[in-house]
TORTI-280281 format. One line per 2 residues: number of its first residue (from 0); their letters; for each residue x, y, z of C-alpha. Coordinates in steps of 0.25 Angstrom, whole numbers. Example, Ala and Ser with C-alpha at 12.3 -4.5 7.8 and 13.67 -1.06 7.14 Angstrom:
% residues 2
0	as	49 -18 31 ~ 55 -4 29
This chain:
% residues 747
0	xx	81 -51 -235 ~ 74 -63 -241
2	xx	69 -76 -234 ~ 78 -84 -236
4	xx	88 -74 -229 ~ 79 -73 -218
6	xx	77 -88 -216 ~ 92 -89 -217
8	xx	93 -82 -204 ~ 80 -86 -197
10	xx	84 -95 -183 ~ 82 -111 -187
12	xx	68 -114 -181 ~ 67 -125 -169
14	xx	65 -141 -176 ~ 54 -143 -166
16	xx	45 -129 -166 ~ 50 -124 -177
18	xx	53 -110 -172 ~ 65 -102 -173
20	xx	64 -94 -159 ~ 75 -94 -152
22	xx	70 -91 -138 ~ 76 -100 -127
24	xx	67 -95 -116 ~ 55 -99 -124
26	xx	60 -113 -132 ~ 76 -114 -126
28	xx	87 -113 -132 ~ 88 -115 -148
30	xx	99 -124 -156 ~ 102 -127 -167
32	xx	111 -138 -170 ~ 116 -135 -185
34	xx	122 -150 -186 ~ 108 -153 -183
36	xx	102 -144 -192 ~ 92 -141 -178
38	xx	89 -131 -171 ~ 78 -132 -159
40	xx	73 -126 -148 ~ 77 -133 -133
42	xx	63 -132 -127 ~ 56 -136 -141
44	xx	67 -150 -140 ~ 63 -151 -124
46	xx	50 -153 -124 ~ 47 -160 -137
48	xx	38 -173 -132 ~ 46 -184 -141
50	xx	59 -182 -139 ~ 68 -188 -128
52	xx	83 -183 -122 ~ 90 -195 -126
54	xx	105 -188 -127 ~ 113 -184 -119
56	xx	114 -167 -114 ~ 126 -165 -127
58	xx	119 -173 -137 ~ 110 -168 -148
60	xx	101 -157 -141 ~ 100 -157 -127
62	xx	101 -172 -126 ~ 90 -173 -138
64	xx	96 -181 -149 ~ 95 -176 -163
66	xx	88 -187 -168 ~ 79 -185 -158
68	xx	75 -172 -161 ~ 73 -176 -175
70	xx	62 -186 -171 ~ 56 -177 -163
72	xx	56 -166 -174 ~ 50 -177 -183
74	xx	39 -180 -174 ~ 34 -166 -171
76	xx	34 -163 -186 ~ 23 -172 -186
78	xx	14 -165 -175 ~ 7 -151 -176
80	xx	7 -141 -164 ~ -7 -138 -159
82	xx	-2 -123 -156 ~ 4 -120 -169
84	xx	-2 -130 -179 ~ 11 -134 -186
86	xx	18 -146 -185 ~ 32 -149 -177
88	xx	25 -150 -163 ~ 33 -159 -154
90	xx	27 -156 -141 ~ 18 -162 -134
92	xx	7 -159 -122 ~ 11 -171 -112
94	xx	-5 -171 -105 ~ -12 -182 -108
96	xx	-19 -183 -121 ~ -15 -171 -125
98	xx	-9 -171 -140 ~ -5 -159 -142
100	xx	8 -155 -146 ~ 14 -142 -150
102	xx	29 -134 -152 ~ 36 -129 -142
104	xx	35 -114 -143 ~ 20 -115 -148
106	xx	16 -123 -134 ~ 24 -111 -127
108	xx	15 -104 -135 ~ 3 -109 -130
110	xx	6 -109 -117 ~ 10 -125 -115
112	xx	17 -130 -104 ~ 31 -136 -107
114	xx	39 -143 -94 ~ 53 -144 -93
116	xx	55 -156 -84 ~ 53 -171 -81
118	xx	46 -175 -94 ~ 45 -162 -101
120	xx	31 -160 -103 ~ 23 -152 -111
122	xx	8 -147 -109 ~ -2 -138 -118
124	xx	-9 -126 -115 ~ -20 -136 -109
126	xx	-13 -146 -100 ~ -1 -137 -95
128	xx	-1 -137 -80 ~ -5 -126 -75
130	xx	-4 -117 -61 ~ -16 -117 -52
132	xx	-17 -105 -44 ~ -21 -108 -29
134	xx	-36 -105 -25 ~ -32 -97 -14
136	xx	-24 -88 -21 ~ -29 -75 -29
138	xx	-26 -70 -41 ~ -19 -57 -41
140	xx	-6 -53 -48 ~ 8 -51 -45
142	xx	23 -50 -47 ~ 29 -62 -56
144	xx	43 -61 -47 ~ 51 -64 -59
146	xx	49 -52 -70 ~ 41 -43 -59
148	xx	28 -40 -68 ~ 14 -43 -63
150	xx	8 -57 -65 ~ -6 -62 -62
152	xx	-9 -73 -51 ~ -15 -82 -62
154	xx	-8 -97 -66 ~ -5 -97 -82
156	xx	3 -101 -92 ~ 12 -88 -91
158	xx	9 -85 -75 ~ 17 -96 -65
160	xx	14 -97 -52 ~ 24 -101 -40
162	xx	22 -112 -34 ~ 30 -109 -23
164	xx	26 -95 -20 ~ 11 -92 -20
166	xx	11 -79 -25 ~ 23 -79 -35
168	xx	18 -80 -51 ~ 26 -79 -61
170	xx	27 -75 -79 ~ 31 -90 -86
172	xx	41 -81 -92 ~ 47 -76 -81
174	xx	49 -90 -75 ~ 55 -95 -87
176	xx	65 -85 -91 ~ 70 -87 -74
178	xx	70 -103 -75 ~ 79 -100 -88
180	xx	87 -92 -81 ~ 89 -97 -67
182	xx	90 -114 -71 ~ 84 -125 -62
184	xx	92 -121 -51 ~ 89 -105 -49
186	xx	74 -104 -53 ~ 66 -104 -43
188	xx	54 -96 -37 ~ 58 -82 -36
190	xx	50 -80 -23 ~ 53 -90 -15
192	xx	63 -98 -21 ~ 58 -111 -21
194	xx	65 -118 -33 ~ 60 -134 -32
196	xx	44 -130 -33 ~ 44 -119 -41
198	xx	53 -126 -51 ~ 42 -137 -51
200	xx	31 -128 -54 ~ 37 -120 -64
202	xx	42 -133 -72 ~ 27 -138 -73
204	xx	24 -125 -78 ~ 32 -126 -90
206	xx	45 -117 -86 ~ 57 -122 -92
208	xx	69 -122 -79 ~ 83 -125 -85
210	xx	93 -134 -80 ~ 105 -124 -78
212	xx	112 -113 -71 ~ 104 -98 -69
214	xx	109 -91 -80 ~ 115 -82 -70
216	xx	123 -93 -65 ~ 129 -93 -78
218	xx	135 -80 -79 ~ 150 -79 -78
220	xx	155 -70 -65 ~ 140 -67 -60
222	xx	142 -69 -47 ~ 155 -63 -46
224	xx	150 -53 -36 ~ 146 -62 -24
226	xx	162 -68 -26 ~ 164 -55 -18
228	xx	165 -55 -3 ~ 159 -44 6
230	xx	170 -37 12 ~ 167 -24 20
232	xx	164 -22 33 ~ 150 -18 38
234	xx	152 -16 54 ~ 147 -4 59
236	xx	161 0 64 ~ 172 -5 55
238	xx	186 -5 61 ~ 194 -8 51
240	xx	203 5 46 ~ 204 1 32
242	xx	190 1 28 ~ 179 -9 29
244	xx	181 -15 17 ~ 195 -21 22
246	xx	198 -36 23 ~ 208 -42 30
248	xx	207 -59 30 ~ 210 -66 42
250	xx	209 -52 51 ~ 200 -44 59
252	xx	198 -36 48 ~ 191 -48 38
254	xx	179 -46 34 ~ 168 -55 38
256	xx	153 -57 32 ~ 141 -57 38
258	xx	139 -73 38 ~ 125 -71 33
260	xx	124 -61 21 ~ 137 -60 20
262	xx	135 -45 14 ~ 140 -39 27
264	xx	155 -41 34 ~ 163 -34 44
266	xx	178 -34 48 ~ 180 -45 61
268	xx	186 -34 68 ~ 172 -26 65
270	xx	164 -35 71 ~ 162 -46 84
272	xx	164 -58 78 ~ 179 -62 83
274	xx	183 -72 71 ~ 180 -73 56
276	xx	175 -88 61 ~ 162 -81 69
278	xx	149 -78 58 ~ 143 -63 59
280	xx	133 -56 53 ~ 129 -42 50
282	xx	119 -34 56 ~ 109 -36 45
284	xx	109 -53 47 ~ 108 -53 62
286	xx	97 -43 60 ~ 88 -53 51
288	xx	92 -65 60 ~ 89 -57 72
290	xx	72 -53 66 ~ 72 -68 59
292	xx	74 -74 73 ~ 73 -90 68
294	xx	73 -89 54 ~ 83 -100 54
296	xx	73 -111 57 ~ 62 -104 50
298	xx	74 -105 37 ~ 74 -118 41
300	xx	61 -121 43 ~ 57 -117 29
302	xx	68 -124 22 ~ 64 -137 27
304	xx	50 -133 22 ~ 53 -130 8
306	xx	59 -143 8 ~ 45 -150 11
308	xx	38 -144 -2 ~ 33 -155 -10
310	xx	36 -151 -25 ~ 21 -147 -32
312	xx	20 -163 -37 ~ 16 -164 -54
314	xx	8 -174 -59 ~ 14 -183 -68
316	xx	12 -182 -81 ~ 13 -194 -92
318	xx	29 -193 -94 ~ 31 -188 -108
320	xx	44 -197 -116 ~ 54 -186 -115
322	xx	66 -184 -107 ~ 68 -173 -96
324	xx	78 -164 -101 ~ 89 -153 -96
326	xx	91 -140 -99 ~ 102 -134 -110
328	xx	112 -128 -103 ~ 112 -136 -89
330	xx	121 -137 -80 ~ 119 -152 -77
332	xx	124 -165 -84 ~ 111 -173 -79
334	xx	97 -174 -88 ~ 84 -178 -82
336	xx	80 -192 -88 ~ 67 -197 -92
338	xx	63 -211 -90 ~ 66 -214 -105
340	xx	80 -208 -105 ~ 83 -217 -93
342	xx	78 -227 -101 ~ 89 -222 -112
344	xx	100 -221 -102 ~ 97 -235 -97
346	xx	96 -243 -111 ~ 108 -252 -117
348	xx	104 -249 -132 ~ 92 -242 -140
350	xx	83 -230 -136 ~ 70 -227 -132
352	xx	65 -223 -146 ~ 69 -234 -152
354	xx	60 -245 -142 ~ 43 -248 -145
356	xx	33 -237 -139 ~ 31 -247 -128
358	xx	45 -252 -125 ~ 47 -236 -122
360	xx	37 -234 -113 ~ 40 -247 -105
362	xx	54 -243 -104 ~ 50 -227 -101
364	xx	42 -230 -90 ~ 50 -241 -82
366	xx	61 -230 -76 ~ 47 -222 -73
368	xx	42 -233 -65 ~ 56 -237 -55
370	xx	55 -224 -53 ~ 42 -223 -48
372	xx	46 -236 -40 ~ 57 -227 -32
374	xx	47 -217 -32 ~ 37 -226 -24
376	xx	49 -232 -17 ~ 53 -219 -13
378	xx	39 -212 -9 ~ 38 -225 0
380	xx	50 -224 5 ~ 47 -208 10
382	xx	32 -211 15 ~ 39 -222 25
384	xx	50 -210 30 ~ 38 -201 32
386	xx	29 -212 38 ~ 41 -216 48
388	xx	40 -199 51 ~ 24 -198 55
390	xx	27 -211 63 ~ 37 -204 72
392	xx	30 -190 73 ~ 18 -197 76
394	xx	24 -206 89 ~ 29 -190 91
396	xx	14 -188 93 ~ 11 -200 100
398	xx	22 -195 112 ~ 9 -185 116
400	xx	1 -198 120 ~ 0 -200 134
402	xx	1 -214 137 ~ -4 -214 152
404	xx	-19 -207 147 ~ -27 -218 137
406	xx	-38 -216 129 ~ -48 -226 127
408	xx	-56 -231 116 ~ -69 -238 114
410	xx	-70 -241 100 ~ -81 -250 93
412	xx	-75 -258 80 ~ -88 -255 74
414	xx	-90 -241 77 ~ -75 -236 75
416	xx	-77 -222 72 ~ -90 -218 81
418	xx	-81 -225 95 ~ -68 -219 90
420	xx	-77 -206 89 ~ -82 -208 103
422	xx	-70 -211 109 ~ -61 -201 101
424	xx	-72 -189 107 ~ -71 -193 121
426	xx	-67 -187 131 ~ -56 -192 138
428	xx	-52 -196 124 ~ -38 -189 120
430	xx	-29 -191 110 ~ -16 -191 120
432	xx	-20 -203 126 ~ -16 -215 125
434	xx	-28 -224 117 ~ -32 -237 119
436	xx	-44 -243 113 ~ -55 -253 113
438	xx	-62 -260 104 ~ -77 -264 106
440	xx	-85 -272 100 ~ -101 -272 95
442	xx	-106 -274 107 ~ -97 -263 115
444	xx	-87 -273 120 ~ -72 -271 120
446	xx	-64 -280 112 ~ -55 -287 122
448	xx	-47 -295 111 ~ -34 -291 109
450	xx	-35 -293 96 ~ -44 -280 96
452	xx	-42 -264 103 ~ -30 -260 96
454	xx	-28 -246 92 ~ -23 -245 82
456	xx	-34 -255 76 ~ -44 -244 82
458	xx	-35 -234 72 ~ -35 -241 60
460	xx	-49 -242 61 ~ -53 -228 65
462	xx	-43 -222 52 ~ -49 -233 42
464	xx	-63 -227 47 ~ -59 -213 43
466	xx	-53 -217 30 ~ -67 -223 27
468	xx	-77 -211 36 ~ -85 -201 29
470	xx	-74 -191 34 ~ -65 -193 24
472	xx	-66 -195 6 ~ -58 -200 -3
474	xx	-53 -214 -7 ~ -39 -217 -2
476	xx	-34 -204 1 ~ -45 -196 8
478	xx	-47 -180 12 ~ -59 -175 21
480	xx	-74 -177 19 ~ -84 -169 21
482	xx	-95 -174 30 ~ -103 -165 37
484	xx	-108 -175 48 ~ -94 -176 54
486	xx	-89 -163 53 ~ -101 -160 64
488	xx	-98 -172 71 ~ -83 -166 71
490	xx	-76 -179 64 ~ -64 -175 55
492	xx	-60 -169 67 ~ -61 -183 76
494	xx	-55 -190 63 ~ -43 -181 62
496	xx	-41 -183 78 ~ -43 -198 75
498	xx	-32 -200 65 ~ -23 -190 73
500	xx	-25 -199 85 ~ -22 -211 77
502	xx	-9 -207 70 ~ -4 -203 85
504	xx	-10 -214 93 ~ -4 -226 83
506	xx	-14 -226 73 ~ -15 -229 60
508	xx	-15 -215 49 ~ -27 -213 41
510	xx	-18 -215 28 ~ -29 -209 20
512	xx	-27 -195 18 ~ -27 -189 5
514	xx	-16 -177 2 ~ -24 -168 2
516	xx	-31 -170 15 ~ -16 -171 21
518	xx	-10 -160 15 ~ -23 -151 20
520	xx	-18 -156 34 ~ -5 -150 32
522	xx	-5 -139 24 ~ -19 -135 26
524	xx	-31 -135 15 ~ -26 -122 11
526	xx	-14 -127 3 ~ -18 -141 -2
528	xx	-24 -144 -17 ~ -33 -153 -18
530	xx	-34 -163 -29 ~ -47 -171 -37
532	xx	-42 -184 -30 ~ -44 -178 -18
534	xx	-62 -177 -21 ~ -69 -188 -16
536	xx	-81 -185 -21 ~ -81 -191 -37
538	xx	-92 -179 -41 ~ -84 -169 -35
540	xx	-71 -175 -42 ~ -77 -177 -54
542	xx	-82 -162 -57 ~ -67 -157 -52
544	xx	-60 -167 -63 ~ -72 -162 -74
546	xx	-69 -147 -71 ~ -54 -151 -70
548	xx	-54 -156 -84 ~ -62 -148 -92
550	xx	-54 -144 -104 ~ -62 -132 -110
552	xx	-72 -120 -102 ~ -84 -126 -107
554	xx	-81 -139 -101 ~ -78 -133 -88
556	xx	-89 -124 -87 ~ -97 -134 -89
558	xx	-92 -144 -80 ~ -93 -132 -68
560	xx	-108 -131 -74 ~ -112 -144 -69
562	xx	-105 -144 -56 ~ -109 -131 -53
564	xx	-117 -134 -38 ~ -103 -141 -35
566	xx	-95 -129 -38 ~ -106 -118 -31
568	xx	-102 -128 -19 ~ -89 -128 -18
570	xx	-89 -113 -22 ~ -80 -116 -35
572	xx	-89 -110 -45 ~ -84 -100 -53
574	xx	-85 -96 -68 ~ -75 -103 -78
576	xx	-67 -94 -88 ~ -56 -102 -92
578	xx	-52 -115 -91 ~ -41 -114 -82
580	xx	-50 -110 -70 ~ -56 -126 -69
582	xx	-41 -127 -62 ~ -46 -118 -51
584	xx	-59 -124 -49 ~ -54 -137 -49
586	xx	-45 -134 -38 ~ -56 -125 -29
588	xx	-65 -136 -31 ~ -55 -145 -26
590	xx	-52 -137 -14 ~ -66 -136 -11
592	xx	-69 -150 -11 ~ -57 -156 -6
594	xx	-52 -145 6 ~ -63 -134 8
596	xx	-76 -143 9 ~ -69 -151 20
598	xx	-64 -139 27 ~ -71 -141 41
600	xx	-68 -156 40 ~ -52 -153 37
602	xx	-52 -143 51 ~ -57 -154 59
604	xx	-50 -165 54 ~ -38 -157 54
606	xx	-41 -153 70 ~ -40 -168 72
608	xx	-29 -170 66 ~ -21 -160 78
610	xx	-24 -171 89 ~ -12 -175 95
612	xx	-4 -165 86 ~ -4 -173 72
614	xx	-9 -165 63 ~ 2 -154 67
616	xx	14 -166 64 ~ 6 -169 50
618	xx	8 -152 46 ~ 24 -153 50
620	xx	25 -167 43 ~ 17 -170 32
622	xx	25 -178 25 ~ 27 -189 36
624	xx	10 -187 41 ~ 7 -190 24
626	xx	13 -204 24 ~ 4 -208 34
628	xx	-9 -201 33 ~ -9 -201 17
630	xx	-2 -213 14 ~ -7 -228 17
632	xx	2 -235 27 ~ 13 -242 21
634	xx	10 -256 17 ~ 14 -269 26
636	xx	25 -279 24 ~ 29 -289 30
638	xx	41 -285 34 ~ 34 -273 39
640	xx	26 -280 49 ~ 37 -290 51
642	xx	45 -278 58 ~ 35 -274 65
644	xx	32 -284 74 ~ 40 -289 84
646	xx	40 -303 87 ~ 41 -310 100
648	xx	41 -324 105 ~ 39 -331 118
650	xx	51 -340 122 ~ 51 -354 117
652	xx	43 -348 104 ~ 54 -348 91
654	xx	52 -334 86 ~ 61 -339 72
656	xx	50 -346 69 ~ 39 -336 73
658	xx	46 -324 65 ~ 47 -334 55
660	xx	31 -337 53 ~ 29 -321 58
662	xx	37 -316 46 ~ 34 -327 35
664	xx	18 -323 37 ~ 21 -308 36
666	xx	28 -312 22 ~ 16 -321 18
668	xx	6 -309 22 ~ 14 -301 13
670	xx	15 -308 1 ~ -1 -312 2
672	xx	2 -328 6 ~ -9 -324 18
674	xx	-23 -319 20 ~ -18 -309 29
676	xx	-10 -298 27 ~ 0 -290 33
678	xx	-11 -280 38 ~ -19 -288 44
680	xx	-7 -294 51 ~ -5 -281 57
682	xx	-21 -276 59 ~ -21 -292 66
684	xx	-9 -286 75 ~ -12 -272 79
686	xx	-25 -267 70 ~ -20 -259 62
688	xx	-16 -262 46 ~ -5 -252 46
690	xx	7 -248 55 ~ 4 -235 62
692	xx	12 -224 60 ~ 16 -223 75
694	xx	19 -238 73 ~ 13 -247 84
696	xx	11 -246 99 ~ 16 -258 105
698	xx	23 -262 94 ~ 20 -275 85
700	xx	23 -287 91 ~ 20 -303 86
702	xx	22 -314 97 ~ 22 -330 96
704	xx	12 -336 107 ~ 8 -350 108
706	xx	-6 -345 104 ~ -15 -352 92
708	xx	-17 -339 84 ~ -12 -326 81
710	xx	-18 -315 90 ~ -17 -300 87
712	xx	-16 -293 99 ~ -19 -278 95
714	xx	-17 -270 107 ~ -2 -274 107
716	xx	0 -275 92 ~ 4 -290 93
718	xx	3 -302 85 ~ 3 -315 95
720	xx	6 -326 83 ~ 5 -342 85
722	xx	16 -350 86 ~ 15 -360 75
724	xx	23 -374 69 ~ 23 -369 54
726	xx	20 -357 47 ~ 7 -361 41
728	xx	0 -361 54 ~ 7 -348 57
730	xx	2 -341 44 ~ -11 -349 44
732	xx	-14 -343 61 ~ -11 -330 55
734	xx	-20 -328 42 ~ -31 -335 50
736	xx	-29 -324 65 ~ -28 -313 55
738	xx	-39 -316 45 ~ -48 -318 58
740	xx	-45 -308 68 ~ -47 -297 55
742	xx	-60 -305 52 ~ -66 -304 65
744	xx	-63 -288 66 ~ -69 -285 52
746	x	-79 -293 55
C-alpha cells in the first residue's frame, strides 16, 4: 500500500492541535463538519483563550461560530507551544505574567491543569493548584475506592485527595472516567456521598464533569426490574392455602410491604395489623430501629449539619474573556453566561469584536461590578439577620443575671484597665450580678455628674483598650499575642471574662477579631489554617512569603539558609528535596507562629470566654456570634438614630416643632453640614459609639425642657434638649454641648 493510500484513509487531524486521536475521554468528542471542511476536538475548542460562545447551543459547533473558529485558528498559527516546539498553540496559562501557551493534548501531557467552569482557566505545570496534604496526617497508602488498586497518601497531578473524607484518595483517571459517566448530577464522593464539595474540589483540580444524565440513566429498560413489586408473604406461619405467593386485592389475603425496605411483605390475614391503611414492618426493620434507639434526631441532626458547610471558598483569579460553556449532550436548554455574552444578549446592534480594546473592557466589566453591588447588598443584608440572631441569644444569656444582687465598680478614667482588673478580681465580684459603675476621677473622687458613670461608657472603653493592649497583634483584625508577663499574671483569661461579661451585660463586642482567632474558638486550633495576613510580625511574614515564592530549589534552599535559627525555633527545619515541599513548610511555620506559639494564651482566653455560658452559644452559632465579634458594627444613620429614640415632651411644649429640629439636625449630621456627628451624638447620650448588640437598658429617650443646653444624662441614656425659637440656635446649642462635653472627657 503506498502513502498516498495510507493518508487516504488516515483520521482528519484536529484544526487546533493537529492530532488525529480520537479519544473522547482524553480530548472529547471529535467532529468533523464536511461542509466545513473541519474537523476538531471538543476539549481543544473549549478551552482555547480567544475564542467566545457567541452562538446559540445548534449553531456552528457547540455554540462556537465558524468564523470564530477560524480566527482563532488564525491566531494560534502564529504562536509556538512551549511543550512541543511547533506552532498552532491556542492555549494559554491564565496566572499572572505567565506567557506560556501550549496545545491541548501536549498540556495534558505535561501535567497542566485545565478547568471546566466559570471562566474556563488553564494553568502550566508551574502555577496549577495544587492539594496540600494536612500536617497531622501521615503518609501511608491505600485503596483508591473507585478501581480498587493501591495509591500512595501523597497530593500530585495524577493522585486527588477528597476533600470530604480525610482518608479517601483517588487515580486522576479513575475520577474522570466516573465524572464521564455519572454527569453533574450522580458524581459524587463515593464514600461519603457528598456531591456539592467534592464536586468543587475536583473542578479546581482539572476534572472535566459533564452536564448530562449518568450513562446508566440512558440505557433503555434498565430499571425494569425495580417496576416489579414484592409480592410473597414472609410471616412465620402463612395461612393462606394457595401459597404464599398468592395476592388477592382489596382482601385479607393482599399482600402488604414492610413500609421501610419494602423487600419483605406478608398477607393482612398473616399478620396483626387490621387494615391495609396501618404501616408495618418486618422483623428485620424493627430490629435496627429498636438497637438505633433515636437515630431519627441524630438523622436529623446531621442533615442540618451538612447544610452549614461552607463550600472550600477559591480565590479569584483575573477573568479570562471566554464564555462559560455546556457540555455536548446535555440535557438542559440553559448556557452559563459570561459577563461579555451578557453583554451580547443585551446589545441593539454590533458585537463585541468589532468595539476598541477599551470600549471592551469598560463594557465587560460593568455587569461584573452591579453584580458585586448585589453581592455587597446581599452580604449586608445577611450580617444584619445574623446580628438580630446574637442579639436575641444573647438577652437569652442575660435572663441568668439576678437583678436583686449588684456589683459595684470603682473604675479610674485614667487607669481603665488596672481598676477594671481590681474590680473584675474581687471578691464579692460575680458576673451574675447586676453591675453598676463609678467613675472617679485623679484624685480618687466619684464623678457625681450625670453626664458621667454610664456602663456602657465604662465598656467601650475597656474593649477599645484590649483592641490597643499588648495581648492582642495584628492591625484591624487581631489573633492572640504572646506576652509572657501576662500569661503569669493570668490576663488572656481576665480578658476573655471581660468581653464575655460585656457582650451579656449590654456591652459593646470587641469587633476586632481576625478568622482565624474566631474560627480557633469554634472549631478548635486543630482544624483551622492559618494564613500570611494572619502574622503580625513584618520579619516573620516577610521569610514565609520569600520561602513561599521561591521559584527553583536553589532559591529556597537558600532562603531556609538565612532563616535558619528562625526555623530551629519553630522546629520547621527540615532538608528540601523538591520544590513542592516549601508548601508544607509554609503552612508548619504558619501553624507555629499563628496557633502553637499562643497555645497557653488561647487556653486561658478560651477559659474566659465560658463565663456566663458564652462561649458554648458562640460553638452552636457561629454564624450569628461572627457578625459581631469579627465584623465592625454597622455604620449610623440618621434614621438609625432617629428610630431609636423616643421623644417625649412636657405639656404646653410643641413636640411638631421639637421633632422637626430633632430630625432636621440628625439629617444635617449625616450629610456633614455639622461639627459633630452621629456617633458623638450617641457617645453624648449613653457613652458608647455603637448600639449594643443587646440594645440598651433603659431604652433611648430625648426630652424638651426649658433648660439653656443640652444635657447628656448617661445613666438613663437620655438626651434632655433646649427648647428653642429657630433651628439655628437649636443646631448651634447642639454642636456647641457635643463638641465640649467630648473635649472635657478626652481631655
Amino acid at each position: 500500500m503506498n502513502e498516498n493510500t495510507l493518508c487516504h484513509f488516515q483520521s482528519p487531524a484536529c484544526v487546533l492541535c493537529q492530532r488525529t486521536d480520537d479519544c473522547p475521554e482524553k480530548y472529547g468528542e471529535k467532529r468533523t463538519y464536511k461542509e466545513y471542511n473541519l474537523t476538531i476536538h471538543y476539549y481543544c475548542l473549549l478551552m482555547s483563550s480567544g475564542i467566545w460562545q457567541r452562538g446559540e447551543e445548534d449553531e456552528g459547533v457547540y455554540g462556537f461560530l465558524i468564523k470564530d473558529i477560524r480566527k482563532e485558528v488564525n491566531r494560534a498559527a502564529k504562536l509556538k507551544c512551549n511543550i512541543c516546539k511547533k506552532k498552532g498553540a491556542s492555549i494559554g496559562c491564565v496566572a499572572p505574567k505567565c506567557k506560556r501557551s501550549y496545545h491541548f493534548p501536549c498540556g495534558v501531557q505535561r501535567e497542566c491543569i485545565f478547568q471546566f467552569m466559570e471562566q474556563f482557566g488553564s494553568y502550566c505545570w508551574e502555577h496549577r493548584p495544587v492539594q496540600k496534604l494536612p500536617s497531622d496526617e501521615s503518609r501511608g497508602s491505600s485503596q483508591c475506592t473507585i478501581c480498587l488498586e493501591f495509591v500512595e497518601h501523597f497530593p500530585m497531578y495524577n493522585i486527588l485527595k477528597s476533600p470530604c473524607c480525610k482518608n479517601a484518595w483517588f487515580h486522576r483517571d479513575c475520577l474522570q472516567y466516573q465524572a464521564l459517566s455519572a454527569g453533574v448530577f450522580f458524581f459524587r464522593c463515593t464514600v461519603c456521598n457528598n456531591k456539592d464539595k467534592f464536586q468543587n474540589e475536583m473542578l479546581r483540580m482539572g476534572i472535566h464533569i459533564p452536564e448530562k444524565d449518568a450513562s446508566w440513566e440512558l440505557e433503555e429498560n434498565a430499571y425494569q426490574d425495580l417496576l416489579q413489586r414484592y409480592q410473597h408473604c414472609d410471616a412465620r406461619r402463612c395461612l393462606c392455602r394457595k401459597g404464599r405467593d398468592y395476592h388477592k386485592p382489596d382482601s385479607k389475603w393482599e399482600i402488604k410491604c414492610c413500609q421501610c425496605c419494602g423487600s419483605r411483605g406478608t398477607h393482612l390475614a398473616c399478620s396483626p395489623i387490621e387494615s391495609w391503611e396501618e404501616n408495618w414492618e418486618c422483623i428485620e426493620c424493627r430490629s435496627i430501629f429498636a438497637k438505633s434507639g433515636n437515630y431519627q434526631n441524630q438523622k436529623k441532626r446531621s442533615l442540618a449539619t451538612s447544610e452549614k458547610i461552607d463550600v472550600t471558598g477559591r480565590l479569584l483569579e483575573e477573568p479570562s474573556p471566554k464564555c462559560p460553556r455546556q457540555s455536548p449532550g446535555s440535557q438542559h436548554s440553559f448556557l452559563l453566561r459570561s459577563p461579555k455574552m451578557l453583554y451580547k444578549e443585551s446589545s441593539c446592534s454590533g458585537t463585541l469584536l468589532d468595539l476598541p480594546a477599551s470600549n471592551k473592557m469598560v463594557m465587560s466589566i460593568s455587569p461584573l461590578i452591579n453584580s458585586s453591588s448585589r453581592n455587597l447588598s446581599l452580604r449586608r443584608m445577611q450580617l444584619r439577620i445574623q446580628k438580630r440572631e446574637a442579639s436575641n441569644i444573647l438577652r437569652e444569656l442575660k435572663l441568668q443575671v439576678n437583678n436583686t444582687k449588684t456589683t459595684r465598680l470603682n473604675i479610674n478614667r485614667d487607669n481603665i484597665w488596672s481598676s477594671a482588673l481590681k474590680g473584675f478580681r474581687g471578691r464579692n465580684f460575680n458576673p451574675a450580678n447586676t453591675m453598676e459603675v463609678k467613675f472617679t476621677n485623679c484624685k480618687g473622687r466619684v464623678e457625681t455628674d450625670i453626664f458621667h458613670g454610664s456602663k456602657h461608657e465604662f465598656f467601650r472603653l475597656l474593649m477599645l483598650h484590649l483592641q490597643n493592649s499588648s495581648l492582642f497583634e495584628g492591625s484591624s483584625s487581631k489573633n492572640l499575642s504572646l506576652d509572657s508577663q501576662a500569661i503569669k499574671e493570668n490576663l488572656y483569661y481576665e480578658a476573655g471574662k471581660m468581653i464575655a461579661v460585656s457582650l451579656v451585660h449590654g456591652g459593646v463586642p470587641p469587633s476586632f477579631f481576625s478568622k482565624t482567632l474566631f474560627n480557633c474558638l469554634v472549631y478548635g486550633p486543630e482544624n483551622v489554617k492559618p494564613t500570611v495576613e494572619d502574622v503580625a510580625d513584618f520579619d516573620v511574614a516577610q521569610t514565609i512569603k520569600m520561602i513561599k515564592s521561591s521559584r527553583t530549589l536553589a532559591s529556597l534552599k537558600s532562603t531556609i539558609s538565612d532563616c535558619y535559627e528562625y526555623l530551629t525555633i519553630a522546629g520547621c527545619l527540615r532538608p528540601m528535596t523538591t520544590l513542592c515541599d516549601k508548601d508544607m513548610l509554609v503552612n508548619d511555620l504558619l501553624i507555629y507562629h499563628v496557633i502553637k506559639r499562643v497555645h497557653s494564651p488561647f487556653e486561658s482566653f478560651r477559659q474566659g470566654l465560658k463565663t456566663l455560658g458564652v462561649l458554648e452559644k458562640l460553638q452552636m452559632h457561629p454564624d450569628a456570634f461572627s457578625s459581631i465579634l469579627c465584623h465592625k458594627p454597622e455604620r449610623l444613620s440618621a434614621r438609625i438614630l432617629g428610630d431609636l429614640f423616643t421623644i417625649h415632651c412636657l405639656s404646653g411644649v410643641n413636640k411638631v416643632k421639637g421633632v422637626d429640629f430633632w430630625m432636621g439636625y440628625l439629617q444635617d449630621v449625616e450629610g456633614d453640614e455639622s461639627a459633630a456627628t452621629l456617633e458623638d451624638i450617641l457617645v453624648f447620650a449613653t457613652g458608647t459609639s455603637s448600639i449594643p448588640p443587646i440594645g440598651f437598658e433603659p431604652d433611648p429617650s430625648v426630652k424638651f425642657l426649658p433648660i439653656k443646653y443640652p444635657v447628656g444624662n448617661r445613666q438613663l441614656n437620655c438626651l434632655e434638649l433646649p427648647i428653642t425659637k429657630t433651628y439655628e440656635q437649636f443646631k448651634n446649642k447642639m454642636d456647641f454641648a457635643i463638641s465640649s462635653a467630648l473635649r472635657l472627657e478626652v481631655e
